[in-house]
Structures are given as structure tokens and as C-alpha cells.
VOGU-3710 file (C-alpha; in Angstrom, 3 decimals, decimal comma):
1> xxxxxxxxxx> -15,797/125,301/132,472  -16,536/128,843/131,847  -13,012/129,677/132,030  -11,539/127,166/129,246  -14,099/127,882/126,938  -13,331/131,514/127,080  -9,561/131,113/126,989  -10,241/128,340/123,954  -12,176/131,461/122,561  -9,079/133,678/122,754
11> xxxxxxxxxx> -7,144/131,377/121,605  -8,830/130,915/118,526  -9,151/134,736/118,215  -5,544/134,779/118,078  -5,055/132,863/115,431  -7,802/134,550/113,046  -6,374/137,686/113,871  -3,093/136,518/113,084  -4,361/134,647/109,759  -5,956/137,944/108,382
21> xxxxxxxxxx> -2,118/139,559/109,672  0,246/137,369/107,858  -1,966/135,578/105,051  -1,797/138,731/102,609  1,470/138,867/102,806  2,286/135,173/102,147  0,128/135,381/99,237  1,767/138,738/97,708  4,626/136,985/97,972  3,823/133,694/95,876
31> xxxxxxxxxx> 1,697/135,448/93,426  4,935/137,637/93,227  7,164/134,757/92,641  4,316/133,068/90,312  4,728/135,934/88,014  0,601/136,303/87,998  0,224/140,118/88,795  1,094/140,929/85,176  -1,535/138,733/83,931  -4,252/140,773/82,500
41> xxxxxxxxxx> -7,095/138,306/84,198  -6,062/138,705/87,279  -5,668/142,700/86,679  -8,856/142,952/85,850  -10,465/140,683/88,736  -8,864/142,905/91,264  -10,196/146,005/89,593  -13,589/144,174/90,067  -13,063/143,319/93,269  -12,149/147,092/94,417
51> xxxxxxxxxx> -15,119/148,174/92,720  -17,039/146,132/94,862  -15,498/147,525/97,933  -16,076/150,378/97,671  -19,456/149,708/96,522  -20,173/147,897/99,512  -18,135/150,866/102,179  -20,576/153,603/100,547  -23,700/151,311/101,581  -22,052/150,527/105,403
61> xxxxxxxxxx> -21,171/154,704/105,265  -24,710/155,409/104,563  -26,344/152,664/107,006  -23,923/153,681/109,779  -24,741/157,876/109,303  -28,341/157,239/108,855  -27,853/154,710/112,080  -26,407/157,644/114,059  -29,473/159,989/113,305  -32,171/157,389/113,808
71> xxxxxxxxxx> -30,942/154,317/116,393  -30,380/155,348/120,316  -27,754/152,258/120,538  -25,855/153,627/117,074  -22,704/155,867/117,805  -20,643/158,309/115,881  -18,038/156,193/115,932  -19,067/153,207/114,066  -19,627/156,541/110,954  -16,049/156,985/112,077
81> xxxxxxxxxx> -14,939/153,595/111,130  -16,980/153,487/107,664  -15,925/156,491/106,659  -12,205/155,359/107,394  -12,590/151,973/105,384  -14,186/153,613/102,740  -11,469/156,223/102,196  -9,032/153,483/103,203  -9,901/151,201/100,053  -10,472/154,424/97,648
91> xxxxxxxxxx> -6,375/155,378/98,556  -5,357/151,941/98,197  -3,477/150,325/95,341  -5,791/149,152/92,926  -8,577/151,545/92,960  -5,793/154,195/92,581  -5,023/152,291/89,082  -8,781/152,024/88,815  -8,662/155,996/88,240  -5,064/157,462/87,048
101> xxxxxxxxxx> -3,840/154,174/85,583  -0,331/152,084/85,987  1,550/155,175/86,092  -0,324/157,381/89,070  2,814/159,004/89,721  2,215/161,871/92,017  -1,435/160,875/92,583  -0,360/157,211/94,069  2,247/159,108/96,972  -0,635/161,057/97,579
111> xxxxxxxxxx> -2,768/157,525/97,609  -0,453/155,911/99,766  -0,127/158,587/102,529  -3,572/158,701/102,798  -3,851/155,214/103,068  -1,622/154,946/106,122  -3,631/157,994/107,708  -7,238/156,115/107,084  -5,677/153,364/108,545  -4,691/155,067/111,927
121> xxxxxxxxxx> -8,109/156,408/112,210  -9,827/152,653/112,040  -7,696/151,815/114,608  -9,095/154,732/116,367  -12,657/154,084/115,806  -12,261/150,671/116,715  -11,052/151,808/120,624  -13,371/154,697/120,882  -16,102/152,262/119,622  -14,640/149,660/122,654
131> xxxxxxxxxx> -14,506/152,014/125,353  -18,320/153,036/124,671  -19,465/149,684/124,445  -17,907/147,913/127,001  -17,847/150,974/129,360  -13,905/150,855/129,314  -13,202/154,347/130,795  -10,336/154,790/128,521  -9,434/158,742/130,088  -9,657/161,490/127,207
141> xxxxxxxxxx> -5,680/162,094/127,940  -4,970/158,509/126,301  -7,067/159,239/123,416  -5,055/162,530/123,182  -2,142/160,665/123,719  -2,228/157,949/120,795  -3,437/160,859/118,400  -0,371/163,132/119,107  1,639/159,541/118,249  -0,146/158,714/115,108
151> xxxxxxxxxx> 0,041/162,725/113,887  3,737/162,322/114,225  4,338/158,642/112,683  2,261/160,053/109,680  4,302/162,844/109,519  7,139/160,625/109,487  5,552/158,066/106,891  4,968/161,061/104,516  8,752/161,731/104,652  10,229/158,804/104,204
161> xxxxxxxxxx> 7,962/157,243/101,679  10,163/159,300/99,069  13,378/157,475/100,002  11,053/154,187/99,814  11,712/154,147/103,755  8,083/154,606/104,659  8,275/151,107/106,712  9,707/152,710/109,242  7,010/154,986/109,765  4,302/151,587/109,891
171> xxxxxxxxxx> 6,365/149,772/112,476  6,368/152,412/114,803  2,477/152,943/113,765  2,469/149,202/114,208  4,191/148,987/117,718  2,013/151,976/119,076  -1,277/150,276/117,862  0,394/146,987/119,744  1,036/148,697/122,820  -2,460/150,290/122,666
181> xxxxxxxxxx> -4,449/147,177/122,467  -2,417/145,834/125,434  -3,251/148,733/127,262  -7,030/148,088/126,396  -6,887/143,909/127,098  -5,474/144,539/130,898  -8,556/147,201/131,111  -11,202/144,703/129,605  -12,577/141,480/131,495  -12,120/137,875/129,627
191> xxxxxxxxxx> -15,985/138,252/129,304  -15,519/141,011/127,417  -12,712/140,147/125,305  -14,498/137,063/123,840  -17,748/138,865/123,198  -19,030/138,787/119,796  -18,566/142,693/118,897  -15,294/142,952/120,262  -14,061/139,970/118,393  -15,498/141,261/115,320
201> xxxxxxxxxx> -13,944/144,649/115,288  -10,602/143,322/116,395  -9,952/141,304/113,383  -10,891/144,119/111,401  -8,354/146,058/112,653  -5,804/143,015/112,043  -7,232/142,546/108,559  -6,329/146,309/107,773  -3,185/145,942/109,036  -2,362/142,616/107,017
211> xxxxxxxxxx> -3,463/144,731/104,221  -0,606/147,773/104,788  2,219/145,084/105,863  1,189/143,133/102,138  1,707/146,595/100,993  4,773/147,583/102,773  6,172/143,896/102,007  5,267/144,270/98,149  7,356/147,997/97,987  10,550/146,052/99,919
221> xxxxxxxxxx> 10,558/143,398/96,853  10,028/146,239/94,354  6,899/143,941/93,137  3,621/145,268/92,380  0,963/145,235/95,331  -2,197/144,585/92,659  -4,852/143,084/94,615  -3,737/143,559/98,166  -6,088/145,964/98,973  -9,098/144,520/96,972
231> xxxxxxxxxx> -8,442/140,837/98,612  -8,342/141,983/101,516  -12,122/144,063/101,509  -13,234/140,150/101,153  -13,140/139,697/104,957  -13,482/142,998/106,025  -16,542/142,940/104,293  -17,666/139,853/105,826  -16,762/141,142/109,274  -18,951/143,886/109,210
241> xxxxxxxxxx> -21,842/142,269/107,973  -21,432/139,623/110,995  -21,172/143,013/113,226  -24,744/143,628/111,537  -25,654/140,123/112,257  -24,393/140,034/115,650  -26,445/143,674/116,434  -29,319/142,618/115,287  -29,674/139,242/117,139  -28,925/141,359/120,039
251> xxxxxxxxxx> -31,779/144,009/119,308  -34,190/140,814/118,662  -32,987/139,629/122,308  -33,607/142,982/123,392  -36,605/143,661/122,746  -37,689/139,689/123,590  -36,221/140,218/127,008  -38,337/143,694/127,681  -41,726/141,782/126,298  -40,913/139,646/129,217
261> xxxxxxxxxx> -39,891/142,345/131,730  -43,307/143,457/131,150  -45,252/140,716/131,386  -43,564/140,130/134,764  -44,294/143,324/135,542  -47,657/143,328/135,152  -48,175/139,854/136,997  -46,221/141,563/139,888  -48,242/144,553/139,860  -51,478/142,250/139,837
271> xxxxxxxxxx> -50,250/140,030/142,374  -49,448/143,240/144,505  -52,410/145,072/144,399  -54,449/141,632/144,967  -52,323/141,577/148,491  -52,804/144,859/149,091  -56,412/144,644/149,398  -57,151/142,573/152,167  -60,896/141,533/152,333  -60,531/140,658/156,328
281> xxxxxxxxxx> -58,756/143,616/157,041  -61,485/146,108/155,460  -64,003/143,629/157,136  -62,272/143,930/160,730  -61,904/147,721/160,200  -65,259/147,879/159,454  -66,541/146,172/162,221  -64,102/148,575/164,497  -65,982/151,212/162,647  -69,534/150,211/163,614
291> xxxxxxxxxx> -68,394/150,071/167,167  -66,815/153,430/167,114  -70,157/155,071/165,958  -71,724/153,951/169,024  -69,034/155,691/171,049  -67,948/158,032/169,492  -69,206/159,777/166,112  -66,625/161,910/165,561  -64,035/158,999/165,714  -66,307/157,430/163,769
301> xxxxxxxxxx> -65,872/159,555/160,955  -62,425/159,972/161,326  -61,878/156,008/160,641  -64,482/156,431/157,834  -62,105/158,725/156,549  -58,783/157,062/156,840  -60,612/154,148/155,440  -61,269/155,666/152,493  -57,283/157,050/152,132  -55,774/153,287/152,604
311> xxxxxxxxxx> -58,565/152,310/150,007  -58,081/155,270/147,421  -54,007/154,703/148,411  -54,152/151,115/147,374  -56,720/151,632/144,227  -53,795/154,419/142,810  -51,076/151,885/142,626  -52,464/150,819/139,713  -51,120/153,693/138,240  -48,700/155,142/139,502
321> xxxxxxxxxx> -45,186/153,216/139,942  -43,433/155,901/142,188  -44,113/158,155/144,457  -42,016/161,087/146,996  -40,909/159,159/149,938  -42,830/162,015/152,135  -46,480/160,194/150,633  -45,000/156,689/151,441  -44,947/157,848/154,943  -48,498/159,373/154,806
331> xxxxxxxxxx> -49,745/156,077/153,113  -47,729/154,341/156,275  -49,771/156,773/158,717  -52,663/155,587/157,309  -52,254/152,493/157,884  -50,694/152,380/161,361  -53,833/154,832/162,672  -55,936/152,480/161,256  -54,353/149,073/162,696  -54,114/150,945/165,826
341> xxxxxxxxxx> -58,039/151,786/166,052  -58,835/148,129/165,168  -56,601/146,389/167,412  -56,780/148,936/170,490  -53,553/148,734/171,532  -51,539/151,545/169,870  -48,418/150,991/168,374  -45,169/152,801/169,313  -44,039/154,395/165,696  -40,558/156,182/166,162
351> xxxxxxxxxx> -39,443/158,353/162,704  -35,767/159,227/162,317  -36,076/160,613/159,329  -32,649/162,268/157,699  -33,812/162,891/154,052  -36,813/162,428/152,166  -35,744/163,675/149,114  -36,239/160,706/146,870  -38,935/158,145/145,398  -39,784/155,213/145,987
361> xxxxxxxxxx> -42,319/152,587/144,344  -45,718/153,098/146,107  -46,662/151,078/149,060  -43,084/149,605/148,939  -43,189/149,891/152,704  -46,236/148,889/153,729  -45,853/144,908/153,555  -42,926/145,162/156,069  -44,503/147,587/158,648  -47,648/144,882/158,666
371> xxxxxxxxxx> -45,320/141,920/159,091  -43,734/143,831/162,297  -47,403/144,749/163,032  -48,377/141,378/162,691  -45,965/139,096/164,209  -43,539/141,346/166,221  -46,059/142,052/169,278  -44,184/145,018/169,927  -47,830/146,389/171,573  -47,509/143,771/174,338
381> xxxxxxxxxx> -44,168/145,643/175,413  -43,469/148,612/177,245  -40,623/149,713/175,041  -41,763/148,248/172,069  -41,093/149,925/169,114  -41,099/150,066/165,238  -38,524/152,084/163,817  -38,791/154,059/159,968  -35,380/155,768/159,151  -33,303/157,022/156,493
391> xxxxxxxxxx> -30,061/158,167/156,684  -28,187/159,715/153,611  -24,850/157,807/153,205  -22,045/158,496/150,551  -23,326/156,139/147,663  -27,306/156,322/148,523  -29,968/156,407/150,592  -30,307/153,877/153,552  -33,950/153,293/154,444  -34,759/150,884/157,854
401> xxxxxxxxxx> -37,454/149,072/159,196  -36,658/147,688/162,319  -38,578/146,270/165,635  -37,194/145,210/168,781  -40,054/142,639/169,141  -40,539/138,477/168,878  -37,914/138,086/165,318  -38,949/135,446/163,066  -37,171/133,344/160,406  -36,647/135,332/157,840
411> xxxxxxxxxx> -36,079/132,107/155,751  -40,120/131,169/156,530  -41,507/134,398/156,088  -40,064/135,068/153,409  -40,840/131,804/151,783  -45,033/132,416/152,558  -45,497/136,295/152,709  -46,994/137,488/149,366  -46,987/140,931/150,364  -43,126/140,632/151,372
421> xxxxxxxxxx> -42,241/138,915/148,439  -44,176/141,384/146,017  -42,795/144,359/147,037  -39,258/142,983/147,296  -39,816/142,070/143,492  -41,052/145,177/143,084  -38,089/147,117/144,589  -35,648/144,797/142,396  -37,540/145,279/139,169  -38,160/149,275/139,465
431> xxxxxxxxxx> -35,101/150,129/141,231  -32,306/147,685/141,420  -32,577/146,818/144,997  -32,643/143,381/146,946  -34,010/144,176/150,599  -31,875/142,643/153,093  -33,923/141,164/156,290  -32,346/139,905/159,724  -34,417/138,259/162,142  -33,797/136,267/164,726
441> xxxxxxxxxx> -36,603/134,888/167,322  -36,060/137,310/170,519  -33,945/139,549/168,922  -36,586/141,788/166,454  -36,451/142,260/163,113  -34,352/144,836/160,570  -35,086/145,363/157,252  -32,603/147,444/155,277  -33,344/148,959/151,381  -30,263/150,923/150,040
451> xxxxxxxxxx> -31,092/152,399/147,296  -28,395/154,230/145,503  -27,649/157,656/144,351  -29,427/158,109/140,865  -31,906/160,557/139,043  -35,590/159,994/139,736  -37,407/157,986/137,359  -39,284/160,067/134,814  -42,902/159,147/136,474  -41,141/160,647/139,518
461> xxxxxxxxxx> -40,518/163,820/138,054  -43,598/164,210/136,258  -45,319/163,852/139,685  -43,689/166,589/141,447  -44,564/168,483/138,613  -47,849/167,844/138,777  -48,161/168,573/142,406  -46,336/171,832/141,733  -48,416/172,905/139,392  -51,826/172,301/140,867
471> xxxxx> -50,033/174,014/144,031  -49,124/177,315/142,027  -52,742/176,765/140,904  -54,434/176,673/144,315  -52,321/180,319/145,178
//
């Protein structure tokens, strides 16, 4: 379904941009026939119309620079385009009478080389502008490339436009800009190609071009091209207001969708540090305490003591969202030292660590080292084991938990353990990661979180920074 409303979408796209292509030209040619660009009405309406233009490209000039300087999401190259239209519709037929009159004379050459030049460089903003929204990774050699081309049909344009040639120069302009865009529709998906934006800014390339082929039509029939450019602002204006439209719908979606993000968030983080306090554990750990004292003081206070780390541990997650993988280990210490005092039976903890040079959200691990605590029975074996490894690979980080005890299904657990389910919400929310579990019953259980190659978050870095600071401190 997806797939014929998008083509349907193209399709239509096609014809607009064909429509703003073609339609100037048909209509230069009946008014030409008509006899109505001699009529001093219609003179003056196009005057007013290329008034308005321009009135209209200083105010898109002026949002886009002011865009640049003040919006994260604006780019330089929607000034580019402005800029281009504006001086595009300044050169152009009628607002060149506007200012020197019917007889321009030098002054509408000049106009009319310029014209073709603005016009290359909208067709150049209009691909830089795609290949930095829609990530096209258009190399810097093609960009090169289609410059050295347009330099050089310019070049020729200028040249031939005094031997009323200068349509040569266009069509090759016109064939390069062809080949370009094919270029750019194999690099682009459909999804792409029939989103809003992109649509947008295609047909107002097409409309520009309808605009110089009027023109270049209008100079073959030796009739006057009055109101080509000005009737063709009409949709280019339009267009870019509906690029407006279409950005700002976006920003209010944007901003709707990280409201929600956040409220998620928070529920996530509430629901996680609920789990993470576990009334019956502190109230079994306790009790392991009391019996300790009566043993044994000084293990006593020891438990006391990494007691009151798990608590502090769990009580700081409310705060911080990431932490150096070396902590998450010391928080999973913690716990395992603790688990191992109230159960009795310690626990065979093997660490193959490769790296530990990167963050991760705090207590991330802990849920799955107290499921294979809990349910794997690894204690009851003589080779039981859990297993905590990383290993750096080419495109991340590959962090394991594994057991070789009981397994489970994963489908079950997964479906009734809050504190699994958290932090794997957690890890997809901060981090972009889905933790993949395998489990099977006698076969253990592996838990796998790749986490790819990318900077550490900014709470990250501002708390190694704090730790080396209060360590320069202490020396």
C-alpha cells in the first residue's frame, strides 16, 4: 500500500513539475499570438507583479540569513537559494524595464547573463540543500564537478547571447541540471523523494527553469518576454511559503515528540529506581547483617558498609544518567559481595574485561546480573559461572552477560521482569541499543549490548571532569 501511494506521489510530482516547465511557455506563446504584451494594462500588471517579487525575495533573504544566525536546523544554503531568487527576479525581464525602460540596451545583456548565472546557482542550492537534509553524501568532487560545467556553459551563454544563440548555452545548462538530478534520484530512497521538502524545492527548481525556457522561447519568436519572469514569482512564491509551512509543522512535531520523550523518560526513570530498591532485599540483607554481628564484627561492618554503597548507588541514579563503565562494575561488586553474604553460597564472577573506556547508563547492568543471580543457580554448580565481558570490535563495543546455569524463556522473563524491562528501555532511550537475550532451559543464559562507536554523552564528559578535577584537587 505504501508503495502505490508513494509512486502515485511521484507521479503526481511529475506532472507539477512538468506544469510549472512547459505552462510559461504555452502562455508566452498565446499572449504572443493574442497581441496582449503591447497592451499598456497588462504592462503595467507585470511591473506590479515584479515589484512584488522582489518585495517578497528581500523578506525570504532576510528570514533565511537571520535563520542561519539564530536556528540550529537553518543552513547556509537555504541564504544561498534566496539570495539566488532574489537576484534571479531583479535580472529578469520586467524588473529590468522596471529600471532602464523598453530600451535597456546594454544593461538588459548584462540582465540576461546574470539571469542564467542566478539560475545555475538555485539549482545549486537546491542539491547542496538535498544532500544536507536527506544525508545524501553527494562527494565534494561532484559538487566541484557540476560547478566547473555550469562556469563553462555560462561562459558559453555570455558568448552567444550576442548572435541571439544563447539557447545553446541553456540546453546544455538544461541537460547537465537533467543528468544531475538523475544522479541525485538513484542516490535518494522513494521515502525520500516524496517527502514534503524535497518535493517543494524540486518544483522550484522546475518553475525557474519554465521561467528561462519562456524566456529563451520568447527571444526564438523575436516577441517580447513581458511578464515571464513576474508570472512566474506567483508559484515560486507560493512554494516557499509551503517550505515555511512544511518546517514549521515539523518543528511543532518536534518539539511535541521530545515533550513526550521526556515524559517517558521520567516514568522510566521512576519505574527504575522504584525496582531498584527492593524492600525484601534490604530486609534480607539486614537480617544477614544482624547475624554477622554476632559472629563476626568486623564483617559486620563491612556489610554495613557495602550496604550503604548499593543504597547511596541506587539513591544517585536519580541524577545522574551515565556513568564510566569502570563504576558500573564497582556498583556490580557491590552488589554481588552483598548477595553473596546473604545467600552464603558465593558466586563464581569471571571478568574478561578488554576495554572500559566508555559509559554507560547507571545500573544498566545490574537487573541482568540479579536475574542470573536469581534464577540461574549457578552456586549449586561446581563450574558455575557468571561471565561480564567486553570486547572492542570494529563498529563498537560488545558488552556480555552470560551464565552457564538453568536458561529460562527469555519470552517469560522478559514479559514479567520490571527490572529487565526498565533498563532495556533505558539502554534504547539513552543510547540506541536493544539488548539481545538467548536462553534456553539447560543451556544458560547470554545477554549481549552492542553499543556502537560514538562520542560520550555530554553528562559523560562532564563527569570525568569532575572526577579529574577533585583528583588534581586531592594532590
Amino acid at each position: 500500500m505504501y508503495m502505490k501511494t508513494a509512486r502515485f506521489v511521484r507521479l503526481a510530482t511529475a506532472l507539477i513539475d512538468a506544469f510549472l516547465l512547459l505552462a510559461g511557455s504555452v502562455l508566452a506563446i498565446v499572449l504572443s499570438a493574442a497581441g496582449v504584451q503591447t497592451d499598456q494594462r497588462y504592462l503595467w500588471s507585470t511591473e506590479v507583479l515584479a515589484i512584488i517579487g522582489v518585495c517578497f525575495f528581500l523578506l525570504f533573504v532576510l528570514i533565511e540569513t537571520i535563520s542561519a544566525f539564530t536556528i540550529s536546523d537553518s543552513t547556509w544554503h537555504t541564504v544561498l537559494i534566496a539570495i539566488s531568487l532574489l537576484g534571479f527576479h531583479l535580472t529578469g525581464g520586467d524588473f529590468i524595464r522596471i529600471m532602464f525602460g523598453a530600451q535597456a540596451g546594454i544593461f538588459a545583456t548584462v540582465g540576461r547573463i546574470l539571469n542564467f548565472a542566478f539560475f545555475e546557482c538555485v539549482f545549486l542550492g537546491v542539491v547542496l540543500f538535498w544532500d544536507y537534509t536527506f544525508k545524501l553524501g553527494l562527494s565534494r568532487r561532484y559538487f566541484v564537478f557540476l560547478g566547473v560545467l555550469f562556469a563553462l556553459w555560462l561562459g558559453l551563454y555570455a558568448a552567444l547571447i550576442f548572435y541571439d544563440a544563447e539557447i545553446a548555452g541553456f540546453l546544455f545548462a538544461a541537460l547537465t541540471c537533467a543528468a544531475a538530478l538523475v544522479y541525485v534520484y538513484r542516490r535518494t530512497a522513494l521515502s525520500t523523494r516524496t517527502d514534503k521538502t524535497f518535493i517543494a524545492s524540486e518544483a522550484l527548481f522546475f518553475s525557474l527553469a519554465g521561467s528561462m525556457l519562456s524566456s529563451q522561447i520568447c527571444f526564438l519568436q523575436n516577441s517580447a518576454s513581458d511578464g515571464v519572469t513576474a508570472f512566474h514569482a506567483i508559484p515560486v512564491i507560493l512554494i516557499f511559503l509551503s517550505i515555511y509551512a512544511a518546517f514549521a509543522m515539523r518543528t511543532d512535531r518536534a518539539a511535541l515528540k521530545a515533550s513526550e520523550y521526556k515524559l517517558q523518560y521520567e516514568r522510566i526513570k521512576a519505574r527504575a529506581l522504584k525496582e531498584q530498591i527492593k524492600p525484601h532485599f534490604v530486609f534480607n540483607v539486614l537480617a544477614a547483617i544482624q547475624s554477622l554481628y554476632r559472629s563476626n564484627v568486623d564483617e559486620g561492618d563491612r556489610a554495613v558498609t557495602l550496604l550503604a554503597r548499593h543504597l547511596r548507588t541506587n539513591i544517585e541514579a536519580t541524577d545522574v544518567d551515565f556513568i564510566p563503565f569502570e563504576k558500573e562494575l564497582d556498583n556490580v561488586q557491590v552488589l554481588v559481595d552483598l548477595e553473596n553474604m546473604r545467600l552464603g553460597k558465593a558466586f563464581n564472577i569471571i571478568y574478561d574485561i578488554d576495554c572500559t573506556d566508555f559509559a554507560v547508563p547507571i545500573l544498566s547492568l545490574q537487573p541482568y546480573l540479579e536475574n542470573a543471580i536469581k534464577y540461574s543457580r549457578v552456586n549449586e554448580k561446581e563450574d558455575g559461572f557468571i561471565l561480564i565481558s567486553t570486547r572492542r570490535e570494529k563498529d563498537g563495543i560488545l558488552l556480555v552477560v552470560a551464565d552457564n546455569g538453568v536458561g529460562f524463556d527469555p519470552a517469560a522473563v522478559s514479559a514479567s521482569s520490571c527490572g529487565i524491562r526498565n533498563s532495556s528501555e533505558r539502554l534504547s532511550m539513552l543510547m540506541g541499543v536493544t539488548p539481545e537475550i538467548e536462553s534456553a532451559p539447560g543451556k544458560g543464559t547470554t545477554v549481549r549490548i552492542f553499543i556502537k562507536n560514538s562520542t560520550p554523552p555530554p553528562s559523560f564528559l562532564k563527569l570525568l571532569n569532575k572526577e579529574q578535577s577533585h583528583e588534581d584537587h586531592h594532590r
